[in-house]
C-alpha positions as CSV (number, residue, x, y, z in Angstrom):
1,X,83.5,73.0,60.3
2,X,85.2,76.1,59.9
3,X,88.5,76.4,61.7
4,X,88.3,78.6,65.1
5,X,90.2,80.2,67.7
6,X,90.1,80.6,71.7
7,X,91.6,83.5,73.3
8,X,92.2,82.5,76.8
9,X,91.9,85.6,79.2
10,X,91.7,87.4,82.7
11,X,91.9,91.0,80.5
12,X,89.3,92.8,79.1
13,X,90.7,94.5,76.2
14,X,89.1,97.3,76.1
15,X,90.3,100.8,76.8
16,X,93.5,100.1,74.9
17,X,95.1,102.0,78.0
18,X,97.7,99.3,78.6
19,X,100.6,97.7,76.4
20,X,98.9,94.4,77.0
21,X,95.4,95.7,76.5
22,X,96.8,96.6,73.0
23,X,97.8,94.1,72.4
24,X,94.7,92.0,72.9
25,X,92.4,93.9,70.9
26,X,95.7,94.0,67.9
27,X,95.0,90.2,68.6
28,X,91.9,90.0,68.4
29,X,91.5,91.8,64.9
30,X,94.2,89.9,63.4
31,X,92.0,86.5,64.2
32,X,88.8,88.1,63.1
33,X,90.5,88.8,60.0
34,X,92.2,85.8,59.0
35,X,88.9,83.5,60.4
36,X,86.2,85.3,60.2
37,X,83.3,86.7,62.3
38,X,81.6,84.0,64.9
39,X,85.0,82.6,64.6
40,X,86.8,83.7,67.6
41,X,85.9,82.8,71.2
42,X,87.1,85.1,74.0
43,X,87.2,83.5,77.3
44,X,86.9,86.1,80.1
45,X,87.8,85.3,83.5
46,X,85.8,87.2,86.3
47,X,84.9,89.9,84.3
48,X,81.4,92.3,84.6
49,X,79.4,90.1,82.1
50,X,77.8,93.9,80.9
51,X,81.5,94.7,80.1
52,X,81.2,95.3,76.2
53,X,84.2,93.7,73.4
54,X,84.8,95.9,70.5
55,X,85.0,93.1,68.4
56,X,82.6,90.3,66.4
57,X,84.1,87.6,68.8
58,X,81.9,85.1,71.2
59,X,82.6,86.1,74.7
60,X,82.5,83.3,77.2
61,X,82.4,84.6,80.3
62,X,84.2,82.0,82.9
63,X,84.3,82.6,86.8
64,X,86.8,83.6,89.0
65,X,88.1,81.9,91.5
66,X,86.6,82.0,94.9
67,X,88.6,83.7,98.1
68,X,88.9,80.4,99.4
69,X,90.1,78.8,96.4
70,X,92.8,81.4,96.1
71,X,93.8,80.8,99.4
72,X,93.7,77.0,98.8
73,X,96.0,77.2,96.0
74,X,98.2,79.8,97.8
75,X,98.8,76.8,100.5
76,X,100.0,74.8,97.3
77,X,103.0,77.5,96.9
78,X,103.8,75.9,100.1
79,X,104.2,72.1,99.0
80,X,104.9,73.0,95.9
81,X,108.1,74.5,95.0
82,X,107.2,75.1,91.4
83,X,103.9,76.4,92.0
84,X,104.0,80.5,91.8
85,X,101.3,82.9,93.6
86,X,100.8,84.4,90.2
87,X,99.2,81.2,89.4
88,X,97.7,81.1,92.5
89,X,95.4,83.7,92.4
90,X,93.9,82.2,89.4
91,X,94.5,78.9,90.5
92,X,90.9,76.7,91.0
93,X,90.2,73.0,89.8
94,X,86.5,74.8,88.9
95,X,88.8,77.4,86.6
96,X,90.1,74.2,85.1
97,X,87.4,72.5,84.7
98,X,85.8,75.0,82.3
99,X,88.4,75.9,80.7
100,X,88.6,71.9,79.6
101,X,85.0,72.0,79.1
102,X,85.4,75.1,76.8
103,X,88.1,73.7,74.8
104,X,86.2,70.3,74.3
105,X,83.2,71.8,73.0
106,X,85.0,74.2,70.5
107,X,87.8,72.3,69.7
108,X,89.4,74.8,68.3
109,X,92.2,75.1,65.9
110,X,94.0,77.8,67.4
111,X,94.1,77.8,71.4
112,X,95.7,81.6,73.3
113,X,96.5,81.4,76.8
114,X,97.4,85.2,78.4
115,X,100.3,84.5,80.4
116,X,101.2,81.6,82.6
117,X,97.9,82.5,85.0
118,X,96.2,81.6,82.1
119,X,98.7,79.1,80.4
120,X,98.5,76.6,83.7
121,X,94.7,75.8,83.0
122,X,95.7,74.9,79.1
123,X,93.9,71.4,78.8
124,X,97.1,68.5,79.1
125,X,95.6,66.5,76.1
126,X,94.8,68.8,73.0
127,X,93.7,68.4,69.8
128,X,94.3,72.0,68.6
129,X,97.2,72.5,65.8
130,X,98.8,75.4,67.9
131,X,98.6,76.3,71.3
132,X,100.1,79.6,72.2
133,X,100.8,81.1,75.5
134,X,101.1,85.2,75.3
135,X,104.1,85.4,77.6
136,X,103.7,88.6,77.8
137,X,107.4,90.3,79.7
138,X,108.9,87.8,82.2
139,X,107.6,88.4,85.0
140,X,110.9,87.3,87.1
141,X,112.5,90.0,85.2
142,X,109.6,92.6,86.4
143,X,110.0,91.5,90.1
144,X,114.2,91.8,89.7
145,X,113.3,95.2,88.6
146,X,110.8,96.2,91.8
147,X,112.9,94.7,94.1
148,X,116.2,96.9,92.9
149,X,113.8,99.5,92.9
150,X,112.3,99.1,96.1
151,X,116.1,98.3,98.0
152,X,117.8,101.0,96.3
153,X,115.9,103.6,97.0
154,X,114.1,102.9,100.4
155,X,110.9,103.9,98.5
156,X,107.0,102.2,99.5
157,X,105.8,101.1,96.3
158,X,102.6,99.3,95.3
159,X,103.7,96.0,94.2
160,X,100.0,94.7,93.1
161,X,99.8,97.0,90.4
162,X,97.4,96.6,88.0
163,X,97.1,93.0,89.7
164,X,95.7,94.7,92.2
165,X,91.9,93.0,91.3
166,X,92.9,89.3,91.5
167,X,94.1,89.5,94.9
168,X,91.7,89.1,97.5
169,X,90.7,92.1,99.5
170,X,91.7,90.8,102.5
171,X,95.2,90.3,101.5
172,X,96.2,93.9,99.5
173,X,96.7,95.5,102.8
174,X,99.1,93.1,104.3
175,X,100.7,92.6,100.2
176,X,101.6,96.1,100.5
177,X,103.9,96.4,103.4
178,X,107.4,96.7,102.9
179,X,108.5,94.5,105.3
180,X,106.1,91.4,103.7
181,X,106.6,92.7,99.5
182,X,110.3,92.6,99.9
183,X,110.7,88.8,101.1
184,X,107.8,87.9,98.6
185,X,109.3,89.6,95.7
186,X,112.6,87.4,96.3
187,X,110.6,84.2,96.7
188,X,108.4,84.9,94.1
189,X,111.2,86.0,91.9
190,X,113.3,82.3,92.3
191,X,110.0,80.1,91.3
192,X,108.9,82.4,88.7
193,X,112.1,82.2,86.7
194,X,112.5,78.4,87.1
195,X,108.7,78.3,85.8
196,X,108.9,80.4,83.0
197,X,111.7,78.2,81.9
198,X,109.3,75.2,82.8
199,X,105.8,76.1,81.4
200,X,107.3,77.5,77.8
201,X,107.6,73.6,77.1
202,X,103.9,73.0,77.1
203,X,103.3,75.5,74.2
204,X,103.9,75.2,70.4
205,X,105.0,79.0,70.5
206,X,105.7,81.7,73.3
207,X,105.3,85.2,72.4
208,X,107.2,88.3,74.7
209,X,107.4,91.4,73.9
210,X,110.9,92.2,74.4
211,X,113.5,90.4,72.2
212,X,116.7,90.4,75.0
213,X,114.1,88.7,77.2
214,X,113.7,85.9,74.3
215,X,117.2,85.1,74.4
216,X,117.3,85.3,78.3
217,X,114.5,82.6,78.7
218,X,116.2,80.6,76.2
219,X,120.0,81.0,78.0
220,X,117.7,79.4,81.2
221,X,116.6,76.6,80.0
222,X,118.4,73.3,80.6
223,X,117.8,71.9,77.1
224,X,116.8,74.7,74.4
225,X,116.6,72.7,71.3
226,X,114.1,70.8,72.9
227,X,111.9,73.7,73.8
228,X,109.2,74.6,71.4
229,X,109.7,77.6,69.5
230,X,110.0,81.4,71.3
231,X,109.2,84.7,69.0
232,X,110.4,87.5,69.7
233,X,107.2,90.3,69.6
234,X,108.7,93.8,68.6
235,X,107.5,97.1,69.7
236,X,105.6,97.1,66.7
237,X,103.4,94.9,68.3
238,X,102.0,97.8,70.5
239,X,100.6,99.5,67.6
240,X,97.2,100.5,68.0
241,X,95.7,99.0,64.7
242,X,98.3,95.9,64.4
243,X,97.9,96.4,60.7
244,X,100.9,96.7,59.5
245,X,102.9,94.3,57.2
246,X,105.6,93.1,59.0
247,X,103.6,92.6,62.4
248,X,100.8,90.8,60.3
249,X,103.6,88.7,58.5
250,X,104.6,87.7,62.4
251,X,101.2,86.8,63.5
252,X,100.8,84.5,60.6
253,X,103.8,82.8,61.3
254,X,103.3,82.4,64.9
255,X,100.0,81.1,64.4
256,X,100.2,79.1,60.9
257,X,97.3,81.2,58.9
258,X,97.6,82.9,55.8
259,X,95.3,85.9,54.4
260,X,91.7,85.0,53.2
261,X,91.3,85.3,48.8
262,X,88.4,86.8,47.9
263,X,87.3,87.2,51.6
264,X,84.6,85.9,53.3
């Protein structure tokens, strides 16, 4: 069988009009290149099933989770100290479920989770030579940032942000008053740094995008030469065609491949 890969996603990549949307589709090239069309497997979380991907990949379109299974696994965040609401509004045993079943019936050589949303439904018994999780920025260093924002200059802001769509509809109007963002924004903030520092144990290799947040995750940890390995993902990570040769030399380090002789 020929070897395979399974992006694991909530995104659809596709306008490149975010740094992560770039990075997706710069992604998602590199894998059709170094395996082949029919190789790759994009799992989509929640998306319009119509909603088209630029790119010879299988698209496996998985569900989101229901209101009440958000709000289920919010109530975890309440029991569970380690548990984050960013995980909670993609949090669902179904979500699990076929993401297990997906990995099972690919078995694929390469797995991708986008961020820890994603990287919490990751399969606990594997078979895959490298499991990435797509870290992304730290997202406790994003909600230090709002909050300093938000207290220093007495300003509303919209903390859902691009978010915005995993959130119930119910919940955005009461998400976006200052008086319940603030408090959240410090809870949130606590768990999500002890997590990050938590979940990057479960991967072969982390990727972020911003080096001084590398070495900041790795001054957190309790133990760093036990952690698996972090890379660093420069800037030139956001450019819009990937190809260049140090960025390709990076992704086939991070995920062990090597160009195709001869092609295919």
């Amino acid at each position: 069988m020929p070897d395979t890969a399974l992006v694991v996603s909530a995104t659809v990549p596709d306008p490149p009009d975010t740094g992560k949307r770039v990075v997706l589709r710069g992604l998602l090239r590199y894998l059709v290149d170094r395996l082949g069309p029919g190789n790759v497997h994009y799992a989509l979380v929640g998306a319009d099933t119509a909603a088209p991907i630029p790119f010879p990949v299988t698209v496996h379109h998985l569900d989101r989770p229901s209101v009440g299974a958000q709000l289920g696994a919010l109530t975890r965040c309440l029991t569970d100290r380690s548990y984050t609401i960013q995980e909670a509004m993609l949090g669902s045993r179904g979500l699990t479920r076929q993401v297990a079943a997906l990995v099972h019936e690919l078995d694929p050589r390469i797995e991708v989770y986008d961020t820890l949303r994603m990287g919490q439904h990751a399969p606990p018994r594997r078979t895959s030579r490298r499991r990435v999780l797509y870290v992304d920025d730290l997202f406790s260093v994003r909600y230090a940032r709002m909050l300093e924002v938000a207290e220093e200059d007495s300003v509303d802001m919209d903390p859902l942000g691009g978010f915005v769509d995993n959130v119930p509809a119910r919940l955005r109007w009461l998400a976006r008053r200052r008086a319940v963002y603030l408090p959240l924004l410090r809870f949130e903030g606590r768990r999500l740094q002890r997590r990050e520092a938590r979940v990057v144990r479960d991967f072969d290799v982390n990727l972020l995008v911003n080096a001084d947040e590398v070495e900041l995750l790795i001054g957190g940890l309790a133990d760093p030469s036990r952690n698996a390995e972090l890379s660093a993902a420069a800037s030139a990570f956001f450019d819009r065609t990937y190809a260049t040769a140090v960025v390709t030399a990076r992704y086939d380090a991070v995920f062990g491949l090597r160009p195709v002789v001869g092609g295919r």
